[in-house]
Short mmCIF file of the C-alpha atoms (twelve columns), coordinates in Angstrom:
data_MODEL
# 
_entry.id   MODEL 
# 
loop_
_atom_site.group_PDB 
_atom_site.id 
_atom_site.type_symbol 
_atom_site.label_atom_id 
_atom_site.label_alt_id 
_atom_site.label_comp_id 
_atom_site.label_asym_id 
_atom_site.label_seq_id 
_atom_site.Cartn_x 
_atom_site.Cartn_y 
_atom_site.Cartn_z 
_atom_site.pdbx_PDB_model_num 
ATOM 1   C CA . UNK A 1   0.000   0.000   0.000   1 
ATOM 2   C CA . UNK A 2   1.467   3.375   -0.920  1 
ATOM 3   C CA . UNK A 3   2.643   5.602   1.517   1 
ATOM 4   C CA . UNK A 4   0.343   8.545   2.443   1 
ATOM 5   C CA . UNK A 5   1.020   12.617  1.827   1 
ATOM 6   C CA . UNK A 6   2.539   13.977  5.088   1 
ATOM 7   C CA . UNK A 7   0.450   16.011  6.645   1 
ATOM 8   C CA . UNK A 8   2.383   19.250  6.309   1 
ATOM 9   C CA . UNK A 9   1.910   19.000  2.699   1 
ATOM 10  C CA . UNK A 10  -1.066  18.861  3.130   1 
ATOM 11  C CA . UNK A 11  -1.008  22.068  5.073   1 
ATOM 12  C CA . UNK A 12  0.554   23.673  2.741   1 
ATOM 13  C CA . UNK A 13  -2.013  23.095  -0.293  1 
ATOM 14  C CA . UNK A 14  -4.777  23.348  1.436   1 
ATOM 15  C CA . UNK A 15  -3.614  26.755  3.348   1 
ATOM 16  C CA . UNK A 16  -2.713  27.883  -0.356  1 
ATOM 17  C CA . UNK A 17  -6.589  27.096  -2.003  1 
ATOM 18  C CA . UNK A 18  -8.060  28.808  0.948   1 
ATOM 19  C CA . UNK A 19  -5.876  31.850  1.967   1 
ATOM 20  C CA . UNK A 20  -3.855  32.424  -0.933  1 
ATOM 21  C CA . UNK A 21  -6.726  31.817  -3.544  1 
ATOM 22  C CA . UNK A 22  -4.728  29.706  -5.932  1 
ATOM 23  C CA . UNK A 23  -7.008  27.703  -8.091  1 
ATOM 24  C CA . UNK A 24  -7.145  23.585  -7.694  1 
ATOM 25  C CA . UNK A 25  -5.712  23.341  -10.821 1 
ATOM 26  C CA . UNK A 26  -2.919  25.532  -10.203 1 
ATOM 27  C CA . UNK A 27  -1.946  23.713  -6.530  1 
ATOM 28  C CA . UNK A 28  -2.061  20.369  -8.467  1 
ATOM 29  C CA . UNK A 29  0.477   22.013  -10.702 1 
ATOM 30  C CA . UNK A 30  2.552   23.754  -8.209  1 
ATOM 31  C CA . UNK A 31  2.722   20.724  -5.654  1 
ATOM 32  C CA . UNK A 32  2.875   18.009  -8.631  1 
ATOM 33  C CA . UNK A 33  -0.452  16.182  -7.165  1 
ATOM 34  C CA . UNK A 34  -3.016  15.212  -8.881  1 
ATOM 35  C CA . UNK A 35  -6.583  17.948  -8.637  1 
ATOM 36  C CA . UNK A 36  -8.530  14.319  -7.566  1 
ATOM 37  C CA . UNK A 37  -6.258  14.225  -4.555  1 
ATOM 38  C CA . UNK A 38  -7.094  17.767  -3.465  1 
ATOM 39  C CA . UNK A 39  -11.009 17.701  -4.199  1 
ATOM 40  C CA . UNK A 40  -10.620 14.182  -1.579  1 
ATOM 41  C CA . UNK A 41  -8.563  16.069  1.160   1 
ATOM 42  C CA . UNK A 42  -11.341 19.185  1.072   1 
ATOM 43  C CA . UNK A 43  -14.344 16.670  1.330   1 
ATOM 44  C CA . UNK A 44  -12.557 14.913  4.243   1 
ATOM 45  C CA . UNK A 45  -12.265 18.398  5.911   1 
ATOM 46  C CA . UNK A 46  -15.578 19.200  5.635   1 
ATOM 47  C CA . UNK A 47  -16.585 15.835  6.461   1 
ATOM 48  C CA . UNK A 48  -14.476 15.277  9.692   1 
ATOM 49  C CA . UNK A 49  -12.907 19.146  10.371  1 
ATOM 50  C CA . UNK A 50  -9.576  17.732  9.345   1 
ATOM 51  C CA . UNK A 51  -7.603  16.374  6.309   1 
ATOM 52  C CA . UNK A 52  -5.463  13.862  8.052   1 
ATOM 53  C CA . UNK A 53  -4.493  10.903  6.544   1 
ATOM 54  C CA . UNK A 54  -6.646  7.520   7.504   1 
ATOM 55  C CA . UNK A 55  -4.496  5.600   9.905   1 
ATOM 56  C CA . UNK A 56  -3.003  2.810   7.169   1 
ATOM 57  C CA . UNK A 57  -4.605  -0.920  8.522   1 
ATOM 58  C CA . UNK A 58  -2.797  -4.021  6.951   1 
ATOM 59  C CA . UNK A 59  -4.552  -6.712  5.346   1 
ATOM 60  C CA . UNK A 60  -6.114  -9.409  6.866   1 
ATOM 61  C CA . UNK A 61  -9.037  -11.013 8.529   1 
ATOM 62  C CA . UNK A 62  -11.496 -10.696 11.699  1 
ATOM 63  C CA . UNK A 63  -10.156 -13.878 13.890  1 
ATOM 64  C CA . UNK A 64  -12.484 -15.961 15.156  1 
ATOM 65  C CA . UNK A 65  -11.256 -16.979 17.668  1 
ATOM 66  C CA . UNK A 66  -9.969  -14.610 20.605  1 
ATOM 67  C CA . UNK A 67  -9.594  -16.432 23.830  1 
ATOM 68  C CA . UNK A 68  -7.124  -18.873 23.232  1 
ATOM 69  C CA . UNK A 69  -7.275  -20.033 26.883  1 
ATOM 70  C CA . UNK A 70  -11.449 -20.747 26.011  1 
ATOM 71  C CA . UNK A 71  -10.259 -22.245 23.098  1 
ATOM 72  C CA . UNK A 72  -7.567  -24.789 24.591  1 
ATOM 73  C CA . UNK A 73  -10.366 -26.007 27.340  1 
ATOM 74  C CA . UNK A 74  -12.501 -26.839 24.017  1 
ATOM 75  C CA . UNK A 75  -10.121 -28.297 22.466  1 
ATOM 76  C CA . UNK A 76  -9.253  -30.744 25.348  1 
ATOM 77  C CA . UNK A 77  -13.252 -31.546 26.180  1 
ATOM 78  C CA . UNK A 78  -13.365 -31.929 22.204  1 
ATOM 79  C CA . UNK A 79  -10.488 -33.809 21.012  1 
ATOM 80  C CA . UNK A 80  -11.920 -36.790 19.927  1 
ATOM 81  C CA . UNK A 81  -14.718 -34.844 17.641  1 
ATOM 82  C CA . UNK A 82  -14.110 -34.131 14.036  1 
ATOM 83  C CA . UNK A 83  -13.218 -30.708 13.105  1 
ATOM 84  C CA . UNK A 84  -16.764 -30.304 11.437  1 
ATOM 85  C CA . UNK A 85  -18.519 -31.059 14.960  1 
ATOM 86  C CA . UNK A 86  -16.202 -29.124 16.754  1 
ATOM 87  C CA . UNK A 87  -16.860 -26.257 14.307  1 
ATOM 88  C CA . UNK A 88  -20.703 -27.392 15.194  1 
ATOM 89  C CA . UNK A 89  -20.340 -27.069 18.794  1 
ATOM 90  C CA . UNK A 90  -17.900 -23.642 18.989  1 
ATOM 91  C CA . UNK A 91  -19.921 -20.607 20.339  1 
ATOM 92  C CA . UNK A 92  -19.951 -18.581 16.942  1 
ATOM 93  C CA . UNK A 93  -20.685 -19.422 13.544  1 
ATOM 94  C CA . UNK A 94  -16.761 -20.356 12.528  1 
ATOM 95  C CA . UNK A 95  -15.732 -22.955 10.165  1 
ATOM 96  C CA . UNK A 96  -13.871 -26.635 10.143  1 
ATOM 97  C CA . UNK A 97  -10.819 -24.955 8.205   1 
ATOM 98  C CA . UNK A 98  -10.668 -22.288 11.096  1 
ATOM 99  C CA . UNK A 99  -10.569 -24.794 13.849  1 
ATOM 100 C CA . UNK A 100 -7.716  -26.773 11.531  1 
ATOM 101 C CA . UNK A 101 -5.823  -23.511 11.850  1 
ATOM 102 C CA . UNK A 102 -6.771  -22.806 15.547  1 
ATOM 103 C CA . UNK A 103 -5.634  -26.115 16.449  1 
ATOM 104 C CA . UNK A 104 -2.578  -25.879 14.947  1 
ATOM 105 C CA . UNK A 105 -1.876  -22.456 16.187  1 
ATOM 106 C CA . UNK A 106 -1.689  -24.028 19.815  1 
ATOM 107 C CA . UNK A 107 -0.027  -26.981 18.961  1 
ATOM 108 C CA . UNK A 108 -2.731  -29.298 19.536  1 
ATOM 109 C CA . UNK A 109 -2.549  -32.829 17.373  1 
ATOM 110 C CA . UNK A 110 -4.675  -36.124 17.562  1 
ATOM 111 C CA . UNK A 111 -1.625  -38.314 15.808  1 
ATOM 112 C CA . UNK A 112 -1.202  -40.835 18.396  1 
ATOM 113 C CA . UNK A 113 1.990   -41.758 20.239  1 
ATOM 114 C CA . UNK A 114 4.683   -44.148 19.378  1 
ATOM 115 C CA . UNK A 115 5.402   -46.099 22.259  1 
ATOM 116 C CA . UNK A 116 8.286   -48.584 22.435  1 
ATOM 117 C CA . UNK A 117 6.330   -51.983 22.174  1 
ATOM 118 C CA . UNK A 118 7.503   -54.640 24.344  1 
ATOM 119 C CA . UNK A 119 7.891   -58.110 22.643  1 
ATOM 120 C CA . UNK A 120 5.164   -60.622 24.270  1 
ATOM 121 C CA . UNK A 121 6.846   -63.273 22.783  1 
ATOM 122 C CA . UNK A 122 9.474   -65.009 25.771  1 
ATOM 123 C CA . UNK A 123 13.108  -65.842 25.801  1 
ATOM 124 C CA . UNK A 124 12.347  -69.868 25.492  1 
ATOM 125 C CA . UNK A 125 9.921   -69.478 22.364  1 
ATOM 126 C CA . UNK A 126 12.601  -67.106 20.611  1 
ATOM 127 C CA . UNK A 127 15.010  -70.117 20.200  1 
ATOM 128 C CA . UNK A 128 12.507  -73.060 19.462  1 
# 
């Protein structure tokens, strides 16, 4: 996302429309910025009093899920449900692929344990 005009600029043309009574055109000229740019920053200012730049928010999405500590406890009563029923049974509307990612995010898996196996079979029927 581009960078936004720094607010003194934006002093500066606006303070020259108003109080110096140069034409749009003219400041678009003189400041190399486009007349589009300058007809948004006045309709902000008489929208909201000021012509400050929005505050720049990255991409991304509304999580879910919030309370990983909520989460966890659901995750432990749950464990043995498919991610569809656990997607079922979470408080919000949220889908299976979401709890996939939530469950990975706290490092929660359902692959079951290797455990060294003891052999059953005895010493004495090894040999025969």
């Amino acid at each position: 996302m581009p960078k936004p005009y720094s607010y003194d600029l934006r002093q500066k043309v606006i303070q020259a429309i108003e109080l110096d009574g140069l034409k749009k055109s003219e400041a678009s000229l003189l400041f190399n910025i486009s007349r589009n740019t300058i007809d948004l920053w006045l309709k902000r200012q008489a929208e909201t009093g000021d012509f400050r730049a929005l505050p720049n928010q990255p991409p991304g999405n509304d999580h879910k899920i919030t309370d990983w500590d909520k989460f966890r406890e659901f995750a432990q009563r749950h464990g043995d449900k498919t991610q569809a029923e656990m997607a079922e049974l979470w408080d919000d509307q949220i889908s299976d692929r979401t709890i996939s990612r939530a469950l990975k995010k706290i490092d929660f898996t359902r692959k079951k344990r290797h455990m060294a196996t003891v052999s059953v079979m005895k010493i004495s029927d090894r040999r025969s």
